[in-house]
ZATIVO-446473 format. One line per 5 residues: number of its first residue (from 1); their letters; for each residue x negated, y, z negated of C-alpha. Coordinates in steps of 0.25 Angstrom, whole numbers, plus 5000, padded with zeros to 4 digits. Layout:
ZATIVO-446473
NUM) a) X:Y:Z ~ ...
This chain:
ZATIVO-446473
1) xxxxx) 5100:5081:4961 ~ 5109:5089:4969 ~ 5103:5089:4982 ~ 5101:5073:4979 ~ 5116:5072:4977
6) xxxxx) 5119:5080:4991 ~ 5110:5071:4998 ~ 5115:5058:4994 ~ 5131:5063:4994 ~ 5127:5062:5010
11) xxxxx) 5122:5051:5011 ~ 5132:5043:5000 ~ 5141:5049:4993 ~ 5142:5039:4982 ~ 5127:5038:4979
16) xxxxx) 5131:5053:4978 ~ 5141:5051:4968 ~ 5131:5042:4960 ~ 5120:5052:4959 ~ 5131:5062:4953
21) xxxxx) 5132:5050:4942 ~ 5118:5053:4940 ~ 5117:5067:4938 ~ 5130:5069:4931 ~ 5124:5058:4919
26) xxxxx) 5108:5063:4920 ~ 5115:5078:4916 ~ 5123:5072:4906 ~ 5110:5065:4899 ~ 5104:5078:4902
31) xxxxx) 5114:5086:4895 ~ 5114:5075:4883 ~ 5130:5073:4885 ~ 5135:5063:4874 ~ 5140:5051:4877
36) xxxxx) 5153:5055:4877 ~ 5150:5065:4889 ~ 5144:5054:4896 ~ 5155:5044:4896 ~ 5165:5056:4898
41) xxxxx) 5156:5059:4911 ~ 5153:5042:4917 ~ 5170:5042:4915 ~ 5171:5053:4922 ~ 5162:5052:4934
46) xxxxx) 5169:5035:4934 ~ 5184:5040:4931 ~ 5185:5029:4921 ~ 5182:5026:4904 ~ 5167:5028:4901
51) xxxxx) 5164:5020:4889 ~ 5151:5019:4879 ~ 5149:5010:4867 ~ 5135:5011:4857 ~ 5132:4998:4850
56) xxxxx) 5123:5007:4839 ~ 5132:5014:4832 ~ 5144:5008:4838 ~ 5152:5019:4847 ~ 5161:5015:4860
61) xxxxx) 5166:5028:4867 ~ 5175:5028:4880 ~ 5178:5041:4888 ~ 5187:5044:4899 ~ 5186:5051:4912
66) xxxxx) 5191:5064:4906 ~ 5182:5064:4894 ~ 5190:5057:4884 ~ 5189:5046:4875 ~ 5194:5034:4879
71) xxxxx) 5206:5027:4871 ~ 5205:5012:4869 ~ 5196:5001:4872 ~ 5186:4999:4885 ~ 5193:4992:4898
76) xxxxx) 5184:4986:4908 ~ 5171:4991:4909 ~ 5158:4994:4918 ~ 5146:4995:4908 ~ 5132:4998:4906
81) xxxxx) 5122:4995:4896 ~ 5117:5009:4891 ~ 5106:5003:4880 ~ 5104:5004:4865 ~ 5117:4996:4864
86) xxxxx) 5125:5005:4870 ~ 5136:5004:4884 ~ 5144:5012:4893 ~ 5155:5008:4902 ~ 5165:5013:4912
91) xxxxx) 5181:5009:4910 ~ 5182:5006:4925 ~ 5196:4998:4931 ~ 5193:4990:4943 ~ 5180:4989:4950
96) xxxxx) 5168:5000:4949 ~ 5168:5013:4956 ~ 5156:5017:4962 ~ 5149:5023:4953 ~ 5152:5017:4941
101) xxxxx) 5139:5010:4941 ~ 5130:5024:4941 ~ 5140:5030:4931 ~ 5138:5020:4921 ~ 5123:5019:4923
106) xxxxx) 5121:5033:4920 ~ 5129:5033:4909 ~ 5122:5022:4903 ~ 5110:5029:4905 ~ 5116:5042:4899
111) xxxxx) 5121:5035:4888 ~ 5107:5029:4884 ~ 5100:5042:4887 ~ 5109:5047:4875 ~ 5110:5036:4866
116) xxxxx) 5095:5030:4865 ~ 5090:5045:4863 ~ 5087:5055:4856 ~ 5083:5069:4859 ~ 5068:5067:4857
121) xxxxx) 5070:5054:4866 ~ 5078:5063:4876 ~ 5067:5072:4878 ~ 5056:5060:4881 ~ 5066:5058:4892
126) xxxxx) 5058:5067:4899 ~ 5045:5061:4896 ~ 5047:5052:4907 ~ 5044:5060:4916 ~ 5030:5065:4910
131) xxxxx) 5026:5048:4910 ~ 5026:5048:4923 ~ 5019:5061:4927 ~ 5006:5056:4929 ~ 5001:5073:4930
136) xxxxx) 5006:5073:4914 ~ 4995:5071:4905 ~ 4992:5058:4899 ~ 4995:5062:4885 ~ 5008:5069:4889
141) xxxxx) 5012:5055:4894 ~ 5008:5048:4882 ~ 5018:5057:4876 ~ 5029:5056:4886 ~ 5028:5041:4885
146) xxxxx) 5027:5040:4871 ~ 5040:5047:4871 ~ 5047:5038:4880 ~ 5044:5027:4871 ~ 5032:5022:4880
151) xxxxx) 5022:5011:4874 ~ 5006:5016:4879 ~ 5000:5002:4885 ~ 5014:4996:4889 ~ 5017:4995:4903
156) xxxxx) 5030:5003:4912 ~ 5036:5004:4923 ~ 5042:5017:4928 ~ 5055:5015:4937 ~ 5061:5026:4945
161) xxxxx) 5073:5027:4952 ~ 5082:5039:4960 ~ 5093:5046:4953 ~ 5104:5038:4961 ~ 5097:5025:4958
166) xxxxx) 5108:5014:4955 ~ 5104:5007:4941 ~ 5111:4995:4940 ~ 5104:4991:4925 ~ 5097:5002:4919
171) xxxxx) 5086:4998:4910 ~ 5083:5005:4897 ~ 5069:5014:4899 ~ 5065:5027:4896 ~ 5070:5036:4910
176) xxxxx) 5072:5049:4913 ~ 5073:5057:4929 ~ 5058:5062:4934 ~ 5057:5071:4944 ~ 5046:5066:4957
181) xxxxx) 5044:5070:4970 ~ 5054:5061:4974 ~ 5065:5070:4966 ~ 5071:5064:4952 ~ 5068:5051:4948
186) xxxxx) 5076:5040:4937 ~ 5061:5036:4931 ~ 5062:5024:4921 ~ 5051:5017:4911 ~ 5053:5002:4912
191) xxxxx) 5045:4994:4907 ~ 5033:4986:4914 ~ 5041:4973:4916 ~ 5053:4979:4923 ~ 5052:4974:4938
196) xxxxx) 5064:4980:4941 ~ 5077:4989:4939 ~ 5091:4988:4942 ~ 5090:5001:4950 ~ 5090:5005:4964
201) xxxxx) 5082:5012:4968 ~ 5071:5010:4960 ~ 5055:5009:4959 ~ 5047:5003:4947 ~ 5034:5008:4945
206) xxxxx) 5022:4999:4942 ~ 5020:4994:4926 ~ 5010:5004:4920 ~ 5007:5010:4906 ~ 5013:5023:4902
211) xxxxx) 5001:5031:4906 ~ 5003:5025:4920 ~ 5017:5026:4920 ~ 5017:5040:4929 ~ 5009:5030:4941
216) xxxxx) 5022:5019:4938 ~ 5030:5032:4940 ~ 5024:5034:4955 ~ 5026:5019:4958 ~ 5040:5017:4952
221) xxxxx) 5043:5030:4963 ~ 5036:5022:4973 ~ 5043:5010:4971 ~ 5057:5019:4971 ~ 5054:5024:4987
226) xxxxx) 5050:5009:4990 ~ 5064:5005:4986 ~ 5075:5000:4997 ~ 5089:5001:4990 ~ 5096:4992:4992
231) xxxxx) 5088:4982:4995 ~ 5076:4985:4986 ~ 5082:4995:4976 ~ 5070:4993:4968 ~ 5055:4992:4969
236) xxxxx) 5043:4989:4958 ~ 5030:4995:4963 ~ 5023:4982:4957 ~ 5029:4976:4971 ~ 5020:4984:4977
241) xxxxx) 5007:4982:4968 ~ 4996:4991:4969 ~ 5001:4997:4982 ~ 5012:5007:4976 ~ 5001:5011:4967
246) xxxxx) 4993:5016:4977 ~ 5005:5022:4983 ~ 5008:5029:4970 ~ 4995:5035:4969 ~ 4993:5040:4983
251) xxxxx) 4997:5055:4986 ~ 5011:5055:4991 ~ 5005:5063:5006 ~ 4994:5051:5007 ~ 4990:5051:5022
256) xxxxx) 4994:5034:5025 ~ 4991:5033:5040 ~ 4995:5019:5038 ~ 5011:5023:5034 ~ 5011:5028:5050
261) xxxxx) 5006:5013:5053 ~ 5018:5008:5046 ~ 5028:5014:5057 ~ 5025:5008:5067 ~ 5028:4995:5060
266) xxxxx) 5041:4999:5055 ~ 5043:5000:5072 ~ 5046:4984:5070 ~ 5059:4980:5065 ~ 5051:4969:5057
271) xxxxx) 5038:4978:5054 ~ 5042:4982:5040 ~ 5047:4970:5032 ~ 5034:4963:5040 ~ 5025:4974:5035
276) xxxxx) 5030:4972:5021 ~ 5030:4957:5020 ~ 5016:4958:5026 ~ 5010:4966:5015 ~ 5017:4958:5006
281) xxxxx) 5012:4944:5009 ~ 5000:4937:5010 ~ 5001:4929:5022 ~ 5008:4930:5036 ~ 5016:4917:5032
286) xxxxx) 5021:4925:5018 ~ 5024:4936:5026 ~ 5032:4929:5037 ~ 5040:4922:5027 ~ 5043:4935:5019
291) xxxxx) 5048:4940:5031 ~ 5054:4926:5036 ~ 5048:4926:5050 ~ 5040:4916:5055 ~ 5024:4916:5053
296) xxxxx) 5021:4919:5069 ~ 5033:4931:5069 ~ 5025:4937:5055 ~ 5012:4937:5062 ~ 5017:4943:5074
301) xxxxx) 5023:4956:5065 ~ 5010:4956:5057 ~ 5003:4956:5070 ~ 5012:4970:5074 ~ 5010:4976:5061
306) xxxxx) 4995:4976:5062 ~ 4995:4981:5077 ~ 5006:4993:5071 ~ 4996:4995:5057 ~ 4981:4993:5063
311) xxxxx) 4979:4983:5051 ~ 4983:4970:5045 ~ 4992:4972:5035 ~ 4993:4958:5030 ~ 4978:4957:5027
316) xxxxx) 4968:4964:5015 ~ 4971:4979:5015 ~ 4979:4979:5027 ~ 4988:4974:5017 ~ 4987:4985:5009
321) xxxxx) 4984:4995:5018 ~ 4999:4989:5023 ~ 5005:4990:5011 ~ 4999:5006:5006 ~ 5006:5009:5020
326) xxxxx) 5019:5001:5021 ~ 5023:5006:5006 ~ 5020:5019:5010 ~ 5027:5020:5022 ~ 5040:5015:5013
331) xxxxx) 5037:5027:5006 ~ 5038:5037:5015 ~ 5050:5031:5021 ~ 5056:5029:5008 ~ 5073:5035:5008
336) xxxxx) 5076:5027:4994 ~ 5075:5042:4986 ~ 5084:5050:4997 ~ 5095:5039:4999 ~ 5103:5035:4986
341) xxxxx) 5103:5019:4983 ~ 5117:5014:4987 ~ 5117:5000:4982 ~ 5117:4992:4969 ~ 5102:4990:4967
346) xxxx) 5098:4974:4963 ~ 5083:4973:4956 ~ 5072:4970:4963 ~ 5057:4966:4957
């Protein structure tokens, strides 16, 4: 976390200032603070009324910035939903500061973690990760799963997000932070209908029972890399079909002689988006009008891209062969883990 925080102080300080959010309320969750200390830290970190109000039992508590309780009645507020019936706010005059939105985000997320829980049910917390170990053994995920409150036969889907991801709506799942080889992860259990999240950046696995859920894992964390902030903040494998799970599966060193082939056509100004629409469509004609270039200019770029490739890549497993090399290229090249998301996210499906 630390050298994370030093990385993106470079680049942008206020993405920097975000992830401290972060890390100040995951050790607060950690150190099972109550909710008192969690308001008395979200004023603190915004310099202005934290509030908290629980329908069941009925309880409303405001704390300051210096830890005390506030006197009177809530003045205009930001709010967040935190589930089970309950809300937190921020007492801000005027506009919102910069971080106000992270801030209350996690302490809604605190707030439910501390609320809808109990300590048996704080230590399944950790079961998450053992779901989507797929080198755990199957009855030890049975267990994990059962835990979590996971129904053998019914579908999921596992979302996974970086620990400076911007949640605009968070939706209530059982999450917890895994570790990958790609360094700490926000992993969530949605269920099989979500198509997408209000998050940036952020990949959703494909639909799979809980004894799949470690292989919707590997393509939620595929998706993630294929993600663009801002203009594609989030990306569902299912966009991908049966490609991404074959890209899942594959060793992450597989020799791909074919990604080297994808270079040179991203030598053309035009050669990528053509490549992509390409595999995406059926036709010439689809593909010109995806792209919006007329019929003769499409064929004269599909015309390049098999001079650059040595195969059609609009026809039979060309297609595919195309598509197994083009994904994997964006893989490779992926920068959406090492450079924080500095806009509002909008959903994608």
């Amino acid at each position: 976390m630390q050298e994370l925080l030093g990385r993106i102080t470079r680049l942008d300080p206020q993405a920097s200032q975000a992830l401290r959010v972060i890390a100040c309320f995951d050790e607060l969750s950690i150190g099972g603070v109550n909710t008192r200390g969690l308001l008395a830290a979200a004023a603190s970190l915004s310099g202005c009324v934290a509030g908290f109000h629980s329908e069941r039992p009925q309880r409303c508590m405001r704390v300051t910035p210096r830890g005390e309780l506030a006197p009177g009645e809530p003045s205009a507020r930001l709010s967040a939903d935190a589930g089970g019936g309950m809300n937190v706010w921020l007492e801000r005059a005027g506009e919102p500061e910069a971080n106000d939105t992270i801030i209350l985000e996690r302490l809604a997320l605190t707030v439910r973690l501390r609320h809808s829980r109990g300590p048996r049910d704080i230590d399944a917390r950790r079961h998450l990760g053992v779901v989507v170990d797929h080198e755990v053994p199957i009855e030890e995920r049975h267990v994990a799963s059962a835990a979590l409150g996971l129904t053998p036969g019914t579908q999921y889907r596992v979302a996974a997000a970086p620990l400076f991801a911007i949640w605009t709506e968070h939706p209530s799942a059982p999450e917890d932070v895994v570790a990958t080889r790609y360094g700490p992860m926000h992993v969530l259990v949605l269920p099989a209908s979500t198509e997408t999240v209000m998050a940036g950046p952020c990949g959703i696995g494909v639909a799979t029972t809980v004894d799949q859920l470690h292989h919707s894992f590997r393509t939620a964390l595929l998706a993630l890399r294929l993600c663009d902030p801002p203009s594609t903040p989030v990306v569902n494998a299912d966009e991908y079909a049966g490609l991404i799970d074959l890209l899942a599966d594959a060793r992450i060193d597989t020799h791909q002689p074919d990604v080297q082939l994808v270079d040179r056509v991203a030598e053309h100004p035009w050669g990528l988006p053509t490549l992509d629409v390409v595999i995406r469509s059926t036709s010439a004609r689809q593909a010109a009008r995806l792209a919006g270039v007329h019929h003769s200019t499409m064929q004269t770029r599909v015309d390049a891209l098999i001079a650059d490739l040595g195969f059609d890549p609009s026809d039979g497993y060309g297609r595919v062969r195309a598509g197994i090399a083009y994904l994997s290229w964006r893989l490779r090249r992926s920068r959406v883990l090492e450079l924080p998301a500095n806009e509002r996210p909008t959903a994608r499906t």
